[in-house]
N, CA, C and O atoms as a GROMACS GRO file, in nm:
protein
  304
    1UNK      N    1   0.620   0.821   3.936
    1UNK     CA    2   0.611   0.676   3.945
    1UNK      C    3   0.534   0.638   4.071
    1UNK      O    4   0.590   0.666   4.177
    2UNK      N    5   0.409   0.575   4.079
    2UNK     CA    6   0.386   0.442   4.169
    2UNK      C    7   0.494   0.379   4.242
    2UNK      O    8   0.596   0.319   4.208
    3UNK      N    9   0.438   0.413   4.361
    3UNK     CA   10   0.469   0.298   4.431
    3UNK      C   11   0.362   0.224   4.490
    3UNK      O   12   0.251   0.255   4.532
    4UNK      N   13   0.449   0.080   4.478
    4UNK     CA   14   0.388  -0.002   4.540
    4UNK      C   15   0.288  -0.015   4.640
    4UNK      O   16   0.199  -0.084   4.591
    5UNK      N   17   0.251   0.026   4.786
    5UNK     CA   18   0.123   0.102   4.816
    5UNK      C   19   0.048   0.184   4.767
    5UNK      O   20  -0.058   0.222   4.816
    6UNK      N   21   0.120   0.234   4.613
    6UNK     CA   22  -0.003   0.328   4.600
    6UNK      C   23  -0.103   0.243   4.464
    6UNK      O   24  -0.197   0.299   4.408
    7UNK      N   25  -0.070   0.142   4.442
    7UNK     CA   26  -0.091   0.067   4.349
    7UNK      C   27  -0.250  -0.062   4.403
    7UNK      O   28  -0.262  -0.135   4.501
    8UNK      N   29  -0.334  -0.040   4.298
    8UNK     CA   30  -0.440  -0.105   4.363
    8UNK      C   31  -0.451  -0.272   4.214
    8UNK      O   32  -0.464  -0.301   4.095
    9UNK      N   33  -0.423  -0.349   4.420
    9UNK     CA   34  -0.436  -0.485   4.333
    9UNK      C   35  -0.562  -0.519   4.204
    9UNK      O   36  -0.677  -0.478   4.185
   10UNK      N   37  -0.472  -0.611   4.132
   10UNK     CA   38  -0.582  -0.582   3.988
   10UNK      C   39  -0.592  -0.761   3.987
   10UNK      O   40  -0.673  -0.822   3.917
   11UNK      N   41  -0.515  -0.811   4.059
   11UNK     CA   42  -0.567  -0.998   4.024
   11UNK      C   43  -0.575  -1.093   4.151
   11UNK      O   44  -0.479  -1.069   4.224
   12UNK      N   45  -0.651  -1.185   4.200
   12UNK     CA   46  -0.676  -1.229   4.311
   12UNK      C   47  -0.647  -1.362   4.247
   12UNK      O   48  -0.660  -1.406   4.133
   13UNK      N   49  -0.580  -1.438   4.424
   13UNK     CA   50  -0.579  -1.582   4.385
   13UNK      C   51  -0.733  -1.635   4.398
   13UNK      O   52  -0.832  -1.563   4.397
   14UNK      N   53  -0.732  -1.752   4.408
   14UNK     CA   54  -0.851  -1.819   4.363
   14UNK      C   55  -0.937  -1.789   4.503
   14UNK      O   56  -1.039  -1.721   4.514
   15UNK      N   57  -0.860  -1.865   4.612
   15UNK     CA   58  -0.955  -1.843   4.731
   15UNK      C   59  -0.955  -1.715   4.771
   15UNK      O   60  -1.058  -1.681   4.829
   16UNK      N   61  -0.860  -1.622   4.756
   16UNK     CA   62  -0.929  -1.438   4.806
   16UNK      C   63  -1.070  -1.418   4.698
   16UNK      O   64  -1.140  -1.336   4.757
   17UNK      N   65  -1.132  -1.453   4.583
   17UNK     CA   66  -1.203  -1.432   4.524
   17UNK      C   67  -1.314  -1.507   4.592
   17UNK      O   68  -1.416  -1.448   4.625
   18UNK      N   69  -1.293  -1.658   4.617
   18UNK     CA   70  -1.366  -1.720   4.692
   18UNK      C   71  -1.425  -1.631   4.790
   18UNK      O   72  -1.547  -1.621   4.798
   19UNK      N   73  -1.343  -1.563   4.870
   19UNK     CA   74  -1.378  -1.497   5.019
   19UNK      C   75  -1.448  -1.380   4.973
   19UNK      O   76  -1.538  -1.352   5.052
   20UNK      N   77  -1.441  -1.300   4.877
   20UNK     CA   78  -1.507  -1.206   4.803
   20UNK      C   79  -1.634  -1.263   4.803
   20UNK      O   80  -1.711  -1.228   4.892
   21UNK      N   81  -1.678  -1.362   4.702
   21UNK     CA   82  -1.821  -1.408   4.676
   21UNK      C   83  -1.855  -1.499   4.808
   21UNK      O   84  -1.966  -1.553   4.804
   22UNK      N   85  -1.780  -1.521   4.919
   22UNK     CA   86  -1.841  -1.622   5.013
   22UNK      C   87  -1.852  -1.746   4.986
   22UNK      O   88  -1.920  -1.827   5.049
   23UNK      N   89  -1.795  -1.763   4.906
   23UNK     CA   90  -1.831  -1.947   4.883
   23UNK      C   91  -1.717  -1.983   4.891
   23UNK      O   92  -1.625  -1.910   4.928
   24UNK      N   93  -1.702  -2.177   4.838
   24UNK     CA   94  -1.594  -2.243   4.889
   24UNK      C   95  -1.492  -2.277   4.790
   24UNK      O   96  -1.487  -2.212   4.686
   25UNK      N   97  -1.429  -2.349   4.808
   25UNK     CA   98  -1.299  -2.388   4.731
   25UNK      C   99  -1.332  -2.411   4.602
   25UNK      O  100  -1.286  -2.361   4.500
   26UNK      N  101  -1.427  -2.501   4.619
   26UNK     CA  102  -1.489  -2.620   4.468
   26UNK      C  103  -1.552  -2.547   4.425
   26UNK      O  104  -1.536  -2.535   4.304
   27UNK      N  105  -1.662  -2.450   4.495
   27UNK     CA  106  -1.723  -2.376   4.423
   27UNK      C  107  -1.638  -2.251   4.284
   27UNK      O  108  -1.681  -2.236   4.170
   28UNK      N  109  -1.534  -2.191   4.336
   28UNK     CA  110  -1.466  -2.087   4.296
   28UNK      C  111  -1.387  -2.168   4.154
   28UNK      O  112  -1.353  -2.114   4.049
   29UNK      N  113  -1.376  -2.288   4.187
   29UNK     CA  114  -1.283  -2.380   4.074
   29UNK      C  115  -1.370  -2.410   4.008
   29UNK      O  116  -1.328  -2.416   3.893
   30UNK      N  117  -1.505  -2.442   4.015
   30UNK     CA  118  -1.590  -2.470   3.931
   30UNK      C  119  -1.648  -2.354   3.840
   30UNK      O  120  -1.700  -2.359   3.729
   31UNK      N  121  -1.633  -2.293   3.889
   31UNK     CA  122  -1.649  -2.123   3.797
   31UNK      C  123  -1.554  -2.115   3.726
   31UNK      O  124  -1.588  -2.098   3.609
   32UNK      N  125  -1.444  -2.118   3.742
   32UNK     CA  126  -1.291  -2.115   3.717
   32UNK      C  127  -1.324  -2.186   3.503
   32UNK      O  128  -1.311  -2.128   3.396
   33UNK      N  129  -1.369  -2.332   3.538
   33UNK     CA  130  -1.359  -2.436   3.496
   33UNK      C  131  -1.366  -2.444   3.415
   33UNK      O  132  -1.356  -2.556   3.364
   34UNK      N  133  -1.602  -2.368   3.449
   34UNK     CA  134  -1.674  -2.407   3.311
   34UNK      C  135  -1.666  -2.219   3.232
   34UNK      O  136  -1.754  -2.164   3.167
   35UNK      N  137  -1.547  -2.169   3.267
   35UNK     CA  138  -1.538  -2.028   3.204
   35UNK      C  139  -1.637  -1.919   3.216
   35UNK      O  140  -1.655  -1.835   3.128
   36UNK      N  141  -1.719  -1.927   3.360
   36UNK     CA  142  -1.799  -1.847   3.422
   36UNK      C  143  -1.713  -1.736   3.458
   36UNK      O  144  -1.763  -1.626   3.436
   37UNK      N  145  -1.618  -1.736   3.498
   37UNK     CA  146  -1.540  -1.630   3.608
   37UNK      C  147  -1.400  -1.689   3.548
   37UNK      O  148  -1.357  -1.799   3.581
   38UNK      N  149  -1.305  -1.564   3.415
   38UNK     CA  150  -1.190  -1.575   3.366
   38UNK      C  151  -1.113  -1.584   3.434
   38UNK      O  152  -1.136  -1.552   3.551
   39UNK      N  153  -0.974  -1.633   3.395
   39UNK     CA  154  -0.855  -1.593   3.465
   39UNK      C  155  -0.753  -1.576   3.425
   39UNK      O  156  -0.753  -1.613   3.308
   40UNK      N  157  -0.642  -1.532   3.458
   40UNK     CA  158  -0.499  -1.515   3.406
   40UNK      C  159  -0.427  -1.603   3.464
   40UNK      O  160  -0.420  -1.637   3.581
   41UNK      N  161  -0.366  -1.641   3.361
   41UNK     CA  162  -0.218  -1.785   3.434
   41UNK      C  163  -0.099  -1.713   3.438
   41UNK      O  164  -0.047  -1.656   3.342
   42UNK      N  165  -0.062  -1.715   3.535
   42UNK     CA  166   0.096  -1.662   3.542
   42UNK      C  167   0.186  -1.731   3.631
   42UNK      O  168   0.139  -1.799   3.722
   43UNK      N  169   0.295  -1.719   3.615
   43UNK     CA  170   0.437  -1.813   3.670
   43UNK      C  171   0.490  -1.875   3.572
   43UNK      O  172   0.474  -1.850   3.452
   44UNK      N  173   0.570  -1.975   3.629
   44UNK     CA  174   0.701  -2.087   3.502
   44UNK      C  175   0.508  -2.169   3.447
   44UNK      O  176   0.408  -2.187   3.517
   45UNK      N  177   0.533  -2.196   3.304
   45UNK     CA  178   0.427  -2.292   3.265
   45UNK      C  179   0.320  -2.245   3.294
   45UNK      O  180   0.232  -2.323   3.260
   46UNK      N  181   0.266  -2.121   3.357
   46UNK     CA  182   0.106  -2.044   3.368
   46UNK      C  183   0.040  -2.159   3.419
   46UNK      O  184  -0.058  -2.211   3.367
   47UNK      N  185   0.117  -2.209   3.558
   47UNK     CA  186   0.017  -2.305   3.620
   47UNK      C  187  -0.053  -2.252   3.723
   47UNK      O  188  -0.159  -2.298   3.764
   48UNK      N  189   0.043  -2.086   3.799
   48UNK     CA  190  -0.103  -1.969   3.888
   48UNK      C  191  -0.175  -1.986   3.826
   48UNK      O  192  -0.152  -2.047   3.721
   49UNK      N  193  -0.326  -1.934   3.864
   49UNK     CA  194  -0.401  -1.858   3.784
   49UNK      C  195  -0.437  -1.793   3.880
   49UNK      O  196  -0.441  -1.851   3.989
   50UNK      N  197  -0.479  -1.637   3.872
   50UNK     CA  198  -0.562  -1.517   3.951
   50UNK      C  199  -0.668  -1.490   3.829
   50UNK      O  200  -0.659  -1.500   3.707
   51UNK      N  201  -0.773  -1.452   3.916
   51UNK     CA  202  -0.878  -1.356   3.897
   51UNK      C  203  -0.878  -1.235   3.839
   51UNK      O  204  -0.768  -1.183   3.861
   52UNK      N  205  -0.919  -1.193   3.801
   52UNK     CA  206  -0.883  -1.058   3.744
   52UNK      C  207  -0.986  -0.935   3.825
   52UNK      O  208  -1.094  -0.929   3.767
   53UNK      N  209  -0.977  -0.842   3.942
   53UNK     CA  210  -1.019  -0.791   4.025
   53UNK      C  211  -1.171  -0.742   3.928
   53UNK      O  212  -1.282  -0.781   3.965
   54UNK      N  213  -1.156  -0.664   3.818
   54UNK     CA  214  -1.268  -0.637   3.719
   54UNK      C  215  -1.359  -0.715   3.673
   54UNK      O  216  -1.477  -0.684   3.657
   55UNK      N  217  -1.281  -0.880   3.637
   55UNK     CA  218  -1.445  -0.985   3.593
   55UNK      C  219  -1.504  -1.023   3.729
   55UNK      O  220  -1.623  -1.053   3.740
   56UNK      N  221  -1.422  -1.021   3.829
   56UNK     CA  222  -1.496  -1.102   3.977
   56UNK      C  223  -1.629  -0.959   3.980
   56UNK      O  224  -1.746  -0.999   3.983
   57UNK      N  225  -1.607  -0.806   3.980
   57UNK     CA  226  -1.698  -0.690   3.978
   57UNK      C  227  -1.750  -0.727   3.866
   57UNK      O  228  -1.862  -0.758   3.904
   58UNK      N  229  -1.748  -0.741   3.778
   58UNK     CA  230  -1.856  -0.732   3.618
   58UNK      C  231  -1.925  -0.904   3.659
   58UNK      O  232  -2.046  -0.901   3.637
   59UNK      N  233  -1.890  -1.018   3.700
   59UNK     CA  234  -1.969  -1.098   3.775
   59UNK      C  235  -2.091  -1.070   3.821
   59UNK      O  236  -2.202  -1.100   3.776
   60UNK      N  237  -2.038  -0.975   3.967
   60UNK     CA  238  -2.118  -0.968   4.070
   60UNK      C  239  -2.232  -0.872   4.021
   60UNK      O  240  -2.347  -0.888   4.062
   61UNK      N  241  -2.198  -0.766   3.926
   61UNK     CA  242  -2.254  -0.643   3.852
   61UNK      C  243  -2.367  -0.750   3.762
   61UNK      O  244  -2.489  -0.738   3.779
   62UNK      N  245  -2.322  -0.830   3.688
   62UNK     CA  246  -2.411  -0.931   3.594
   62UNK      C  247  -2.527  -1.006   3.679
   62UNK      O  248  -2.650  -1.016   3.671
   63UNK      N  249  -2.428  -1.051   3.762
   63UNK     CA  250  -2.546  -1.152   3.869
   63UNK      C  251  -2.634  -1.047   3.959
   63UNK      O  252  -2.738  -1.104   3.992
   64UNK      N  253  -2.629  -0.957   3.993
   64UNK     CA  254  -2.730  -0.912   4.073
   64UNK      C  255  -2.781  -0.826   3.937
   64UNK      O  256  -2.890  -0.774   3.961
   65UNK      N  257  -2.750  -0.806   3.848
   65UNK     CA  258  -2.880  -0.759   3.740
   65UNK      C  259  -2.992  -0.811   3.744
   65UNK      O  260  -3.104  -0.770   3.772
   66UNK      N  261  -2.931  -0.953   3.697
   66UNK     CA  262  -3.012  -1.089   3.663
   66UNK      C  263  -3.110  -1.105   3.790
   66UNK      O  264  -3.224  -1.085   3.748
   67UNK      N  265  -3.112  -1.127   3.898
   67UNK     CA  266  -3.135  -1.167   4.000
   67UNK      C  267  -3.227  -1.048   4.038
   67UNK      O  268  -3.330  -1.094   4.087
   68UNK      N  269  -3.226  -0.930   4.034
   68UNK     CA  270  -3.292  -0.835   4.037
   68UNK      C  271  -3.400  -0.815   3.910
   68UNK      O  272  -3.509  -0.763   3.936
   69UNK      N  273  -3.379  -0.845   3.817
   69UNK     CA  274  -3.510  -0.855   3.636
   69UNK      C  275  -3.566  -0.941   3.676
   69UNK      O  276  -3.686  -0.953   3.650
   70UNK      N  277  -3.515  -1.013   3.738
   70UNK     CA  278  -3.588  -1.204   3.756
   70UNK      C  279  -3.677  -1.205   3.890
   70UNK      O  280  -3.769  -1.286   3.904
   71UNK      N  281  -3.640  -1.096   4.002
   71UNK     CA  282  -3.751  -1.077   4.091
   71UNK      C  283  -3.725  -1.209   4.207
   71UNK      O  284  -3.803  -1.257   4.288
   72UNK      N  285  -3.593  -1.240   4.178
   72UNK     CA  286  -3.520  -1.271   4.297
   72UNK      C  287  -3.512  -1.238   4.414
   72UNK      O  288  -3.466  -1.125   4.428
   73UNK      N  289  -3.529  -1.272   4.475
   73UNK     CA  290  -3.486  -1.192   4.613
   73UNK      C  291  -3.399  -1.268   4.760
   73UNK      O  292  -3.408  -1.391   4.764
   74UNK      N  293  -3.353  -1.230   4.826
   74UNK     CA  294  -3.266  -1.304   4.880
   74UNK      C  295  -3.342  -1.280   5.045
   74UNK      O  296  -3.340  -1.171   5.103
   75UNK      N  297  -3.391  -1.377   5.088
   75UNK     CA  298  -3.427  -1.343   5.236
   75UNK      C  299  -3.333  -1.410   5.327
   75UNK      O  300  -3.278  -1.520   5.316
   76UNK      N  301  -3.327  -1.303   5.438
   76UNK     CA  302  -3.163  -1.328   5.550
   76UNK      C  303  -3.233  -1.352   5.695
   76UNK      O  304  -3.164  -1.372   5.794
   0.00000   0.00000   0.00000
């Protein structure tokens, strides 16, 4: 059996995902919203919702495809 440290988180609240992609509150809810970036509801009435650690990676995996075919580039 797992234990608990040995167990790797699988769902993020809204703003740890936020802090993942760097952006802000509204931004992360607006993804949330228009069903860009899924989520799971959980608690009394599934009024949480977390992230699911795998779509925030298959996201970031999608968007820098795109962004990379498209000849995007990001200057810092």
């Amino acid at each position: 059996m797992e234990t608990l440290t040995q167990l790797e988180r699988v769902l993020l609240r809204p703003m740890e995902a936020a802090a993942v992609l760097s952006v802000g509150r509204s931004t992360i809810y607006a993804m949330i919203s228009s069903g860009e970036l899924p989520v799971v509801r959980v608690g009394v009435a599934g009024r949480a919702v977390r992230v699911p650690v795998h779509a925030l990676k298959e996201w970031i995996r999608r968007n820098t495809e795109q962004a990379e075919s498209a000849g995007d580039h990001v200057k810092e």
